[in-house]
NUBA-875528 format. One record per residue: chain; residue in one letter; x, y, z of N, C-alpha, C, O in turn. Coordinates in Angstrom, 3 decimals. Layout:
N
+-------+------+----------+----------+----------+----------+----------+----------+----------+----------+----------+----------+----------+----------+
: chain : resn :     n_px :     n_py :     n_pz :    ca_px :    ca_py :    ca_pz :     c_px :     c_py :     c_pz :     o_px :     o_py :     o_pz :
+-------+------+----------+----------+----------+----------+----------+----------+----------+----------+----------+----------+----------+----------+
:     A :    A :        X :        Y :        Z :        X :        Y :        Z :        X :        Y :        Z :        X :        Y :        Z :
...
+-------+------+----------+----------+----------+----------+----------+----------+----------+----------+----------+----------+----------+----------+
//
This chain:
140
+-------+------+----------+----------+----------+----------+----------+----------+----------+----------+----------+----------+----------+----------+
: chain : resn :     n_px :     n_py :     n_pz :    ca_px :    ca_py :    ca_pz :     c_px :     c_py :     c_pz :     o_px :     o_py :     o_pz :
+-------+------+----------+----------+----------+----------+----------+----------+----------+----------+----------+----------+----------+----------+
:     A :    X :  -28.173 :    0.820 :    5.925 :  -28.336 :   -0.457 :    5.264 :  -26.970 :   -1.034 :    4.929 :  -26.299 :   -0.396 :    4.117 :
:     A :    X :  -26.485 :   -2.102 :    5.417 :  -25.614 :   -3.039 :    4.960 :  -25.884 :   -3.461 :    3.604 :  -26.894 :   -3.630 :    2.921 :
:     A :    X :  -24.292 :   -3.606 :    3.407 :  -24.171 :   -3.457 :    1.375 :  -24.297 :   -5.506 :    1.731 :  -24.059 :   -6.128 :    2.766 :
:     A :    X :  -24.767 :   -6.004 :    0.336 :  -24.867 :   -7.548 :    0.596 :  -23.339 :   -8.291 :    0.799 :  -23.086 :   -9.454 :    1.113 :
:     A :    X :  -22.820 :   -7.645 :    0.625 :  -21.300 :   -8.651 :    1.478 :  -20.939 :   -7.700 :    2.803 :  -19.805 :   -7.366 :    3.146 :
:     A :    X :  -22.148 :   -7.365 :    3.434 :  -21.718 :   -6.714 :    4.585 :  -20.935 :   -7.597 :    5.837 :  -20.009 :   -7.309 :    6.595 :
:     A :    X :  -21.803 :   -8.845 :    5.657 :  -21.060 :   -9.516 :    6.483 :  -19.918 :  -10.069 :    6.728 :  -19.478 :  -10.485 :    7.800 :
:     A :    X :  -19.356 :  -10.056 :    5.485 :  -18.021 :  -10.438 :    5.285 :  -16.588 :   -9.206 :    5.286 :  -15.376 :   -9.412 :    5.235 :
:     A :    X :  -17.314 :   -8.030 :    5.362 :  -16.659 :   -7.038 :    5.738 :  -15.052 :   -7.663 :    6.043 :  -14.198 :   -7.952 :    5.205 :
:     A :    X :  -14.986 :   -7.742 :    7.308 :  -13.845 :   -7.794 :    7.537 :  -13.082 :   -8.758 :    7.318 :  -11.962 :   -8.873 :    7.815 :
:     A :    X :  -13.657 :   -9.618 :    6.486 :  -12.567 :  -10.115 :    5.456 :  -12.159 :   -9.938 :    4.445 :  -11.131 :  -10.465 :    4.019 :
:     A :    X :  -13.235 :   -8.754 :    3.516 :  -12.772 :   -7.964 :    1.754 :  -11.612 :   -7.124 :    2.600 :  -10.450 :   -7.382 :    2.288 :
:     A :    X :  -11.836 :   -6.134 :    3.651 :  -10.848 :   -5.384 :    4.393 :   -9.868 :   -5.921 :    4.393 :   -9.053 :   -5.307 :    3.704 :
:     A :    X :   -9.221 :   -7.373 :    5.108 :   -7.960 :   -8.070 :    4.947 :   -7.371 :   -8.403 :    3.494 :   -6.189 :   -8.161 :    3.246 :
:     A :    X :   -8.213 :   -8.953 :    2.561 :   -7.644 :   -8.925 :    1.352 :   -7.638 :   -7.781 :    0.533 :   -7.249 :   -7.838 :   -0.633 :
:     A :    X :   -8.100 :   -6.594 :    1.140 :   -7.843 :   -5.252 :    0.320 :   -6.262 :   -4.755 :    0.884 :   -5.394 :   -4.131 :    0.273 :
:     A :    X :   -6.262 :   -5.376 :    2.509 :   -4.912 :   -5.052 :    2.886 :   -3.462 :   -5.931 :    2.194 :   -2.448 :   -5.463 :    1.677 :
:     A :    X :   -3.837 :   -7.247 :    2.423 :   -3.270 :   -8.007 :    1.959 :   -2.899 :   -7.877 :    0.603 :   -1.671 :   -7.856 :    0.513 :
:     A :    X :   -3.517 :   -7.773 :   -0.581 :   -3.333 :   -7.714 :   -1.886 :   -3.005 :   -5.878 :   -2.166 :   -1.904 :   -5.749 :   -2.701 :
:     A :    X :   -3.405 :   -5.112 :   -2.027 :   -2.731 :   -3.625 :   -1.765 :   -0.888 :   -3.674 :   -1.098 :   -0.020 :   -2.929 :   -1.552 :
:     A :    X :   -0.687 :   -4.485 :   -0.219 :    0.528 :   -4.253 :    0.334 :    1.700 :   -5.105 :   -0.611 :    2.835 :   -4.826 :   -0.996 :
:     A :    X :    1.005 :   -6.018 :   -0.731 :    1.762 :   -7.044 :   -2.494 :    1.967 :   -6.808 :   -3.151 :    2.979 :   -7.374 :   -3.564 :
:     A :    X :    1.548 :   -6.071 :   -3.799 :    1.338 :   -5.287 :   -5.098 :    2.230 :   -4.070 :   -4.770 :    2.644 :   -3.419 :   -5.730 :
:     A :    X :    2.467 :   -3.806 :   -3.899 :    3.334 :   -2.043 :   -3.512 :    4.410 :   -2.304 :   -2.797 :    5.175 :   -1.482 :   -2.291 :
:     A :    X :    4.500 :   -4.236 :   -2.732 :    6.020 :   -4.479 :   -2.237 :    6.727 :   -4.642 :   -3.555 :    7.899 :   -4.348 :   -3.792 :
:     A :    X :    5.474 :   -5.364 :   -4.712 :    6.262 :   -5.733 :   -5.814 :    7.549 :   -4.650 :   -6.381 :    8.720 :   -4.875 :   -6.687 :
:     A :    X :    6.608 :   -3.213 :   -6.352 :    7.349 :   -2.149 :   -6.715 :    8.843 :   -1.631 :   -6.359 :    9.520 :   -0.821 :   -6.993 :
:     A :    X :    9.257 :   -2.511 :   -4.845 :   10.117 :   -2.208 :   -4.256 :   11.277 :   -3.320 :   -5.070 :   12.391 :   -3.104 :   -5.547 :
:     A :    X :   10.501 :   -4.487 :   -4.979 :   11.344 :   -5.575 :   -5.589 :   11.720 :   -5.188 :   -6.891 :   12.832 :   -5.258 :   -7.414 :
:     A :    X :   10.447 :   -4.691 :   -7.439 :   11.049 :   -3.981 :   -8.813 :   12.240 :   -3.539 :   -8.997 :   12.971 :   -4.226 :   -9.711 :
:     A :    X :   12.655 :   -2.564 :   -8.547 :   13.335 :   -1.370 :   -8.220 :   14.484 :   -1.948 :   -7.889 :   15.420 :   -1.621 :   -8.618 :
:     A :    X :   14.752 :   -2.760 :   -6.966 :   15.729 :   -3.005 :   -6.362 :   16.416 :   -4.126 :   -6.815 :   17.639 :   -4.136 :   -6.952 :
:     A :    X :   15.249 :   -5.648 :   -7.199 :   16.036 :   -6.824 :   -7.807 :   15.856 :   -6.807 :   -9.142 :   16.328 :   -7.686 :   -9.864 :
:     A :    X :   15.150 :   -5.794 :   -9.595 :   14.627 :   -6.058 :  -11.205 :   13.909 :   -7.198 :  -11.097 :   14.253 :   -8.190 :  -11.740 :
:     A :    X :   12.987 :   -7.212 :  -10.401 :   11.731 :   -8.525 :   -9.812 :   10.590 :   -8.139 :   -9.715 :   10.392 :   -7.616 :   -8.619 :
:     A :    X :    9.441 :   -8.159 :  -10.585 :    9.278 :   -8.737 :  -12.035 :   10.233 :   -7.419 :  -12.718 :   10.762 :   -6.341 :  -12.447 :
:     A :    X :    9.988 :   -8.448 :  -13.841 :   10.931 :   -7.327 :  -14.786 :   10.093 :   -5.877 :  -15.287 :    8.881 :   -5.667 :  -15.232 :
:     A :    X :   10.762 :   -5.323 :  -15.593 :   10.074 :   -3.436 :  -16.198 :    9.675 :   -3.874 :  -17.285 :   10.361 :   -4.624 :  -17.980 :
:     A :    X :    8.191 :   -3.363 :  -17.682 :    8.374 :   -3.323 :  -19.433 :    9.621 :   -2.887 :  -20.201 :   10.605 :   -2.665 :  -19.496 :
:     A :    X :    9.764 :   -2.717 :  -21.575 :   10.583 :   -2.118 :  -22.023 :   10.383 :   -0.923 :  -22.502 :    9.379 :   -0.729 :  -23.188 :
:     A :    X :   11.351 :    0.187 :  -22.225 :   11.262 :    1.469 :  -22.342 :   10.695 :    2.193 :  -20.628 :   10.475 :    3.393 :  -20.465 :
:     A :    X :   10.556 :    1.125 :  -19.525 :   10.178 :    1.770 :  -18.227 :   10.939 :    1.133 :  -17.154 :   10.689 :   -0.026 :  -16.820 :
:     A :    X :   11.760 :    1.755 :  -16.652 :   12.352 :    1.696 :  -15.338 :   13.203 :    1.154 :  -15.629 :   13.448 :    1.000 :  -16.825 :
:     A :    X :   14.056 :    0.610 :  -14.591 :   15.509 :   -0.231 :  -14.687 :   16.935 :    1.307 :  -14.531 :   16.884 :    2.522 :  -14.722 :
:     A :    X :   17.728 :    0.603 :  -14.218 :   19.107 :    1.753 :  -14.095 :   19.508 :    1.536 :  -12.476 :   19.277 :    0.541 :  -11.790 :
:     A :    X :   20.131 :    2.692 :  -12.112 :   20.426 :    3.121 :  -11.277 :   19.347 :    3.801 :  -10.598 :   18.419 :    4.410 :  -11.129 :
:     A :    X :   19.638 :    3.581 :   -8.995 :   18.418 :    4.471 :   -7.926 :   19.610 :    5.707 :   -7.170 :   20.675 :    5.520 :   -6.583 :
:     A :    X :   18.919 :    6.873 :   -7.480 :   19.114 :    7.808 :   -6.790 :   19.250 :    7.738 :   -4.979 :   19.503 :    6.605 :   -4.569 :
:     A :    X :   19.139 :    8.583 :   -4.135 :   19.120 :    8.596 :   -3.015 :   17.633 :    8.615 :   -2.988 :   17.225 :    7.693 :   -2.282 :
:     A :    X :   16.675 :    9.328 :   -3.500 :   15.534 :    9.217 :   -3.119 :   14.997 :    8.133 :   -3.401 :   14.654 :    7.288 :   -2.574 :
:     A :    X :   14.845 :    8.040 :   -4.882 :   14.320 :    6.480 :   -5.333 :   14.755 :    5.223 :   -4.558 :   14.295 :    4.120 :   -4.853 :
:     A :    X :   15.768 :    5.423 :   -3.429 :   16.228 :    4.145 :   -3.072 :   15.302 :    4.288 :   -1.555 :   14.892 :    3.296 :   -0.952 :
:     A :    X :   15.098 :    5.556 :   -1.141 :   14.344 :    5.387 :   -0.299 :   13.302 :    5.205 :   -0.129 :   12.790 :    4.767 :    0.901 :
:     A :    X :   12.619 :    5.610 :   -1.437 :   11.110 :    5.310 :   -1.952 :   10.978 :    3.837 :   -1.922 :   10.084 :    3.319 :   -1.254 :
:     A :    X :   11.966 :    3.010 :   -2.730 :   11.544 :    1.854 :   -2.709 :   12.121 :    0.376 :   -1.581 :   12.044 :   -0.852 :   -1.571 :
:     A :    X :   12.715 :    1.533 :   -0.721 :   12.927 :    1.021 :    0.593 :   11.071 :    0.420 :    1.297 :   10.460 :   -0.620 :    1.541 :
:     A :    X :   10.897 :    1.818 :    1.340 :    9.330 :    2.266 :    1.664 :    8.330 :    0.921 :    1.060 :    7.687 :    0.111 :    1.728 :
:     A :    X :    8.469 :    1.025 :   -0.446 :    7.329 :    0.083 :   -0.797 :    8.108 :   -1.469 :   -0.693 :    7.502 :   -2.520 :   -0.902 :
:     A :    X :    9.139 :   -1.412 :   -0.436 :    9.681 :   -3.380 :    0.086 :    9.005 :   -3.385 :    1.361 :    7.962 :   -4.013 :    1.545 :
:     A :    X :    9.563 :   -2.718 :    2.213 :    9.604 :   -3.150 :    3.413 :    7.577 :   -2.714 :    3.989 :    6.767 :   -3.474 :    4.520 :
:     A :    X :    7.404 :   -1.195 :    3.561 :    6.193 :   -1.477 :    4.119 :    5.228 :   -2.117 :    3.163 :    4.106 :   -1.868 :    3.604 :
:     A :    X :    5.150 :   -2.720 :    2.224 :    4.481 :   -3.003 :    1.283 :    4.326 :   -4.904 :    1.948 :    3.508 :   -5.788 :    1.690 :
:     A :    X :    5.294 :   -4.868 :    2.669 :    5.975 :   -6.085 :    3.631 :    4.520 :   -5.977 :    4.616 :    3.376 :   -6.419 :    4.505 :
:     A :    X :    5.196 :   -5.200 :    5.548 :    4.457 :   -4.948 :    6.790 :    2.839 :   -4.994 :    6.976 :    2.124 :   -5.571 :    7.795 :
:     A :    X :    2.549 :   -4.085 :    5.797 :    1.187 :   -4.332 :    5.514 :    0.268 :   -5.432 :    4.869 :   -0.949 :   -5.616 :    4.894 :
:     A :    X :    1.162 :   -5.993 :    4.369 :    0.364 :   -7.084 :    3.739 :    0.132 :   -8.497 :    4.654 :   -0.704 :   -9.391 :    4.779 :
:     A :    X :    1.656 :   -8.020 :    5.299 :    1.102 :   -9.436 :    6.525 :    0.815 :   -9.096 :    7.972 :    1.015 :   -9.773 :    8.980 :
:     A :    X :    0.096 :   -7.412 :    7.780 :   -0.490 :   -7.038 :    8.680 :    0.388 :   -6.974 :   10.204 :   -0.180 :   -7.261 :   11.258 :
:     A :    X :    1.773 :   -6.578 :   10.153 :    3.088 :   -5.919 :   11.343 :    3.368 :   -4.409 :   11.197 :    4.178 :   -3.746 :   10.550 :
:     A :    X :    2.020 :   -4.038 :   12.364 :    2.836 :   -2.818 :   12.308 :    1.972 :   -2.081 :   11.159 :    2.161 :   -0.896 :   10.886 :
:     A :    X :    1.165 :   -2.750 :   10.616 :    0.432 :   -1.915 :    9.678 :    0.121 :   -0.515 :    9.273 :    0.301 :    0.203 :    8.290 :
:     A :    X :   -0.561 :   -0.417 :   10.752 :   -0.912 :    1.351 :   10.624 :    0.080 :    2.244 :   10.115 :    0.003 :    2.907 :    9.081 :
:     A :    X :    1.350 :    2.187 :   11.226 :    2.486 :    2.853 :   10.774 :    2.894 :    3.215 :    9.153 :    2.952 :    4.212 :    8.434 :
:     A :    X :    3.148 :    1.681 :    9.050 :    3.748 :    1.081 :    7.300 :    2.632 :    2.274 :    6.776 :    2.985 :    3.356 :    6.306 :
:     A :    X :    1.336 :    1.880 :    6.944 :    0.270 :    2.386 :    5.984 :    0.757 :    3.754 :    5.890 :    1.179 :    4.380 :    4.917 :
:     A :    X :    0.595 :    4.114 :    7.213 :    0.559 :    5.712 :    7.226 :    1.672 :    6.358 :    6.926 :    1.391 :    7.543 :    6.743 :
:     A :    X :    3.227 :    6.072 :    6.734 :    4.311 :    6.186 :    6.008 :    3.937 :    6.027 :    4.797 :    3.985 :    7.023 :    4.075 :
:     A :    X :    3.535 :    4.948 :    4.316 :    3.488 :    4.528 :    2.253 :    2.215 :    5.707 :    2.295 :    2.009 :    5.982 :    1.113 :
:     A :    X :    1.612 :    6.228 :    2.858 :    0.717 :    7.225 :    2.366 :    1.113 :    8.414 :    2.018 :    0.700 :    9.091 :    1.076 :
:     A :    X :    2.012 :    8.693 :    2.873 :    2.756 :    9.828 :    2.974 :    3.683 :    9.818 :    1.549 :    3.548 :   10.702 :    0.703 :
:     A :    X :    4.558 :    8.792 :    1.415 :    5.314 :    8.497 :    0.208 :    4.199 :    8.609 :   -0.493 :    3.669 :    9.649 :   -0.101 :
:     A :    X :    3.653 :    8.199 :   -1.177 :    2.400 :    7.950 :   -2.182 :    2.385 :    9.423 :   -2.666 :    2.990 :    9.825 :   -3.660 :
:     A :    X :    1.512 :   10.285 :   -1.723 :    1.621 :   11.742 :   -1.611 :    2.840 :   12.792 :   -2.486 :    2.810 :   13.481 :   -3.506 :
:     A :    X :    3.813 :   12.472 :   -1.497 :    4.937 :   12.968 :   -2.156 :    5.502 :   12.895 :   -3.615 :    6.061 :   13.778 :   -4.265 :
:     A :    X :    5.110 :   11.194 :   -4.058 :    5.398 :   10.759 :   -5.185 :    4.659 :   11.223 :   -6.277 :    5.099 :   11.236 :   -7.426 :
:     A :    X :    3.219 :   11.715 :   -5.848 :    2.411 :   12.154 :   -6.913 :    2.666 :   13.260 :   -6.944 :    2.702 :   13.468 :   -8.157 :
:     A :    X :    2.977 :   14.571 :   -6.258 :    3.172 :   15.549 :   -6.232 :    4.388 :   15.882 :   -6.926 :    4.497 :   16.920 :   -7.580 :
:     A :    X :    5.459 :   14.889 :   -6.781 :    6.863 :   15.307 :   -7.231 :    6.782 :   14.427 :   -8.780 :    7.057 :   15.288 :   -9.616 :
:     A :    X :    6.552 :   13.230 :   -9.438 :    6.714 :   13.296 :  -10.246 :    4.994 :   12.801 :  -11.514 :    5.137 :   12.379 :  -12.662 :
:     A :    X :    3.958 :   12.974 :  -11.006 :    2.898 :   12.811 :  -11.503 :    2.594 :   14.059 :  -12.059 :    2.819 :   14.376 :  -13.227 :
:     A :    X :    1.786 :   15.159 :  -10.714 :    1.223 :   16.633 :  -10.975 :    1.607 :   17.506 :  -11.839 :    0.931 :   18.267 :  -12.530 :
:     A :    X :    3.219 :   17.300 :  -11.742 :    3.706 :   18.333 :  -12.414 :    3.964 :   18.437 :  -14.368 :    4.606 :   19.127 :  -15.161 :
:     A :    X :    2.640 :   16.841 :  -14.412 :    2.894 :   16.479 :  -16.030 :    1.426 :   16.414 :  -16.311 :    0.924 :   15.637 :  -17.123 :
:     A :    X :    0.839 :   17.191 :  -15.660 :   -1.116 :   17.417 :  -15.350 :   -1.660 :   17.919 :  -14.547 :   -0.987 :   18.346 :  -13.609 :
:     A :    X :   -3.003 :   18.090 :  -14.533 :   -3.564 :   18.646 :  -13.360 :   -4.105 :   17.091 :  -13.074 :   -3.721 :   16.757 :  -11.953 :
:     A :    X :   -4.803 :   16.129 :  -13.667 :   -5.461 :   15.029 :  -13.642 :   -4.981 :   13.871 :  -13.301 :   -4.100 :   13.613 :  -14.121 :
:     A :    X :   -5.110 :   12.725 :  -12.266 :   -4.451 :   11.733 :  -12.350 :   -4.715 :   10.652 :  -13.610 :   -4.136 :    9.568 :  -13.676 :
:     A :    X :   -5.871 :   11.224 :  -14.784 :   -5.253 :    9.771 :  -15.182 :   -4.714 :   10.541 :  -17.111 :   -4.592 :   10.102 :  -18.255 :
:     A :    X :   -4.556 :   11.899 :  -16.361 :   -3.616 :   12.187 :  -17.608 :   -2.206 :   12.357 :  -17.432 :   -1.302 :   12.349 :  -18.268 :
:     A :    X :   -2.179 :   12.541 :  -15.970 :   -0.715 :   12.696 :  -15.668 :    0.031 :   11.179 :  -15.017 :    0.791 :   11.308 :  -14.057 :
:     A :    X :   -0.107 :   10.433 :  -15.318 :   -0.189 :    8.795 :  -15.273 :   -0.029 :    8.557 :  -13.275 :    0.715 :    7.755 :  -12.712 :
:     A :    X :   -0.890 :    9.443 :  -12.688 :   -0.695 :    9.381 :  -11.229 :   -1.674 :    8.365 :  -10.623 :   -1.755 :    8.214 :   -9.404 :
:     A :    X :   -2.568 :    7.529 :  -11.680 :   -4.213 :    7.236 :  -10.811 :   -3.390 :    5.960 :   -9.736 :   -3.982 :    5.564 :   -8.732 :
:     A :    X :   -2.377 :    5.566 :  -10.002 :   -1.696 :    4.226 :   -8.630 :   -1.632 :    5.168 :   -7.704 :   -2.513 :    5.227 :   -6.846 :
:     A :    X :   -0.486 :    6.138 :   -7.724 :   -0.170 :    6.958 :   -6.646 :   -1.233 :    7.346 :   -6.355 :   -1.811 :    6.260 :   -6.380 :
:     A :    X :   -1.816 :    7.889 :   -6.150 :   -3.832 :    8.361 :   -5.364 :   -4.353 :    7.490 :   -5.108 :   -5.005 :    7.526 :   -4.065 :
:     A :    X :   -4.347 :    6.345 :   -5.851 :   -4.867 :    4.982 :   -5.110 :   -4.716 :    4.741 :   -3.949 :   -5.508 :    4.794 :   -3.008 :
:     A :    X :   -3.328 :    4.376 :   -4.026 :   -2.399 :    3.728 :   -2.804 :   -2.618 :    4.696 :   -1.372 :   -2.925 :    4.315 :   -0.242 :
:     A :    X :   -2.324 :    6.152 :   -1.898 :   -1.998 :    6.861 :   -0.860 :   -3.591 :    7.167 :   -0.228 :   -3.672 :    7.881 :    0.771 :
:     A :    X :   -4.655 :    6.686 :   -0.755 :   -5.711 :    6.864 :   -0.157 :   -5.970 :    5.202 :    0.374 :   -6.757 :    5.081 :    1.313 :
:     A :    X :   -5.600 :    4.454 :    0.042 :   -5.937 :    3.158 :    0.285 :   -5.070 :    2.830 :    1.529 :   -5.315 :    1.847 :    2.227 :
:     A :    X :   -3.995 :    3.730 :    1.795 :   -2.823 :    3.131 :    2.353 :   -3.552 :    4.337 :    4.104 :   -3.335 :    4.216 :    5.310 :
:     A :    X :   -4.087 :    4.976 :    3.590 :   -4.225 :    6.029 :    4.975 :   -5.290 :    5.370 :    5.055 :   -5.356 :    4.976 :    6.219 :
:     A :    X :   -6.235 :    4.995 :    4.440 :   -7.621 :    4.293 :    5.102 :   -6.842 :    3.114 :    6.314 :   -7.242 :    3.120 :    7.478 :
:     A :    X :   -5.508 :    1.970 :    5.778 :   -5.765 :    1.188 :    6.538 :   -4.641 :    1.875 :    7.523 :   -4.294 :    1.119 :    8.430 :
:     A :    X :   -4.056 :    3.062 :    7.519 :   -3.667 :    3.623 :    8.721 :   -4.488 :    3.954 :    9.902 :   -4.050 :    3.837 :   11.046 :
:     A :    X :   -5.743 :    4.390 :    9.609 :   -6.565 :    4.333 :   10.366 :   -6.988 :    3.489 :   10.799 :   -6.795 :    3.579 :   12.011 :
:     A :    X :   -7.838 :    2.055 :   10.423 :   -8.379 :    0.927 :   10.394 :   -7.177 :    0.274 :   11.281 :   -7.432 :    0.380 :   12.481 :
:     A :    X :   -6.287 :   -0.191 :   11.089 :   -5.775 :   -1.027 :   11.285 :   -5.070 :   -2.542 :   11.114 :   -3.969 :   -2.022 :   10.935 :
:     A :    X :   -4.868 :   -3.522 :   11.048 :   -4.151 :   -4.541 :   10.669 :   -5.529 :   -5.286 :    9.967 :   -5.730 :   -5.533 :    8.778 :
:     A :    X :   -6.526 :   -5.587 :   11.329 :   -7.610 :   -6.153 :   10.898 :   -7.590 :   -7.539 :   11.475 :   -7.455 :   -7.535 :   12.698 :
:     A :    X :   -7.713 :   -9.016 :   10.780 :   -8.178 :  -10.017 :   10.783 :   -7.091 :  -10.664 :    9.915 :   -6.525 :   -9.856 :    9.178 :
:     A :    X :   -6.796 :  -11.547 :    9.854 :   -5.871 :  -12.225 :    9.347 :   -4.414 :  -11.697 :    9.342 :   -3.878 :  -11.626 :    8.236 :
:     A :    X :   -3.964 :  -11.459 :   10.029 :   -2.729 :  -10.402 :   10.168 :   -1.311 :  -11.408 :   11.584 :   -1.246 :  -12.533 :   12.078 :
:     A :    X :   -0.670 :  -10.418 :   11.650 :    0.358 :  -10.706 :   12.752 :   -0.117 :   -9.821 :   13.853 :   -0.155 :  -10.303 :   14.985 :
:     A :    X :   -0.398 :   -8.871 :   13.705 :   -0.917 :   -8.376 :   14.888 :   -1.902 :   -9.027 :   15.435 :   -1.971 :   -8.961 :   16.662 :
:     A :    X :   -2.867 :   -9.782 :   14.748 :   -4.079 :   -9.506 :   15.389 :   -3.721 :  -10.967 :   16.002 :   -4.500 :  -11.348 :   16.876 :
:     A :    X :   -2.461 :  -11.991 :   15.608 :   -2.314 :  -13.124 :   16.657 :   -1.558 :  -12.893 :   17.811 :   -1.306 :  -13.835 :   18.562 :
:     A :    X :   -1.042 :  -11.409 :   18.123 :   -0.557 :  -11.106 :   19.119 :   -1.620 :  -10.732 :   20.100 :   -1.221 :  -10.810 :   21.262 :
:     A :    X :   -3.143 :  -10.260 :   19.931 :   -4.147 :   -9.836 :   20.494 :   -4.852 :  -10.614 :   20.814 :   -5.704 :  -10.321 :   21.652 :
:     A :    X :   -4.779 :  -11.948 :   20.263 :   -5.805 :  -12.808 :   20.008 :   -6.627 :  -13.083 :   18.469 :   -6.211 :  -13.146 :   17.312 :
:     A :    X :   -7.743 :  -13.184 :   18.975 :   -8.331 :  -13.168 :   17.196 :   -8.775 :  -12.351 :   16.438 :   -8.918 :  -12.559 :   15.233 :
:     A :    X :   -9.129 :  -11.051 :   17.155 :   -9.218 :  -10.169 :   16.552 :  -10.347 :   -9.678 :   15.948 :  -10.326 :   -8.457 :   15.792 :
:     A :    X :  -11.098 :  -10.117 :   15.649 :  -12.587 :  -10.466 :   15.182 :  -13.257 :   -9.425 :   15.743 :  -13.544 :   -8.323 :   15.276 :
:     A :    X :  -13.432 :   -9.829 :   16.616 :  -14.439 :   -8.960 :   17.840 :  -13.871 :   -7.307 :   17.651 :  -14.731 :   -6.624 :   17.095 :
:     A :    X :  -12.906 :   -6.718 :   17.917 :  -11.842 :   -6.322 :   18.377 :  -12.239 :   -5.349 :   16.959 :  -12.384 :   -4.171 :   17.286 :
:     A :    X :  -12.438 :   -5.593 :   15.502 :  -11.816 :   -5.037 :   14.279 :  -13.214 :   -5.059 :   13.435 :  -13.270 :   -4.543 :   12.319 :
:     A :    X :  -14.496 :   -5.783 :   14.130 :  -15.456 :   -6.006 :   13.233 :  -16.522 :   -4.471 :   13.185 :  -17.496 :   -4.250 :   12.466 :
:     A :    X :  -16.119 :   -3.921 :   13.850 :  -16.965 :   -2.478 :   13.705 :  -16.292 :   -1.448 :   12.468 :  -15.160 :   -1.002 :   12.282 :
:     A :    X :  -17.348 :   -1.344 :   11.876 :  -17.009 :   -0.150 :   10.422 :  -16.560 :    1.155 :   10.725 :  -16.330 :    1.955 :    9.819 :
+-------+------+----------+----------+----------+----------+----------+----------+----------+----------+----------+----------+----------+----------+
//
């Protein structure tokens, strides 16, 4: 049984991609331009070697994915980061993500491998290199 916005499927899919990859570029901009700003008492300073690569990761693929270039890849990289990130600085302050303040990181990194799999979708850059895409992306 199709859920009642079944039909529109593959367009909640594009704006789950679209608004997921925005939101996880912001982080990069964060990081890097102080764009939006940190609350106070969170983030801001200097980036390490890792942190700079982390938020290499969420500019650029947080980029890629949202306007659907290259998606899978992006996805399936920021998943991988995601992963890493919860493991290295979430887990080790809980067993739980939403006591160990990890529930974004598990988000993402499950949200981000779904559209590694899936693909760009419908409204994207890829899919005007294919054509329209529709046809092509509308199977679940």
């Amino acid at each position: 049984m199709e859920g009642f916005l079944g039909r529109y499927s593959i367009y909640v899919y594009a704006i789950l991609r679209i608004v997921s990859g925005f939101v996880f570029m912001l982080h990069g901009t964060q990081k890097f331009f102080g764009y939006p700003p940190s609350p106070p008492g969170r983030g801001g300073g200097s980036l390490d070697a890792l942190m700079t690569v982390g938020a290499g990761i969420e500019l650029i693929g947080g980029l890629l994915i949202m306007i659907g270039l290259f998606a899978s890849i992006a996805a399936f990289i920021s998943s991988g980061m995601m992963a890493v990130a919860y493991f290295m600085a979430h887990q080790p302050q809980g067993l739980w993500p939403p006591t160990n303040g990890g529930d974004a990181a598990v988000l993402y990194c499950f949200i981000f491998l779904y559209i590694a799999a899936r693909g760009s979708g419908v409204w994207s850059v890829d899919s005007l290199f294919r054509g329209s895409g529709i046809q092509a992306n509308s199977a679940n």
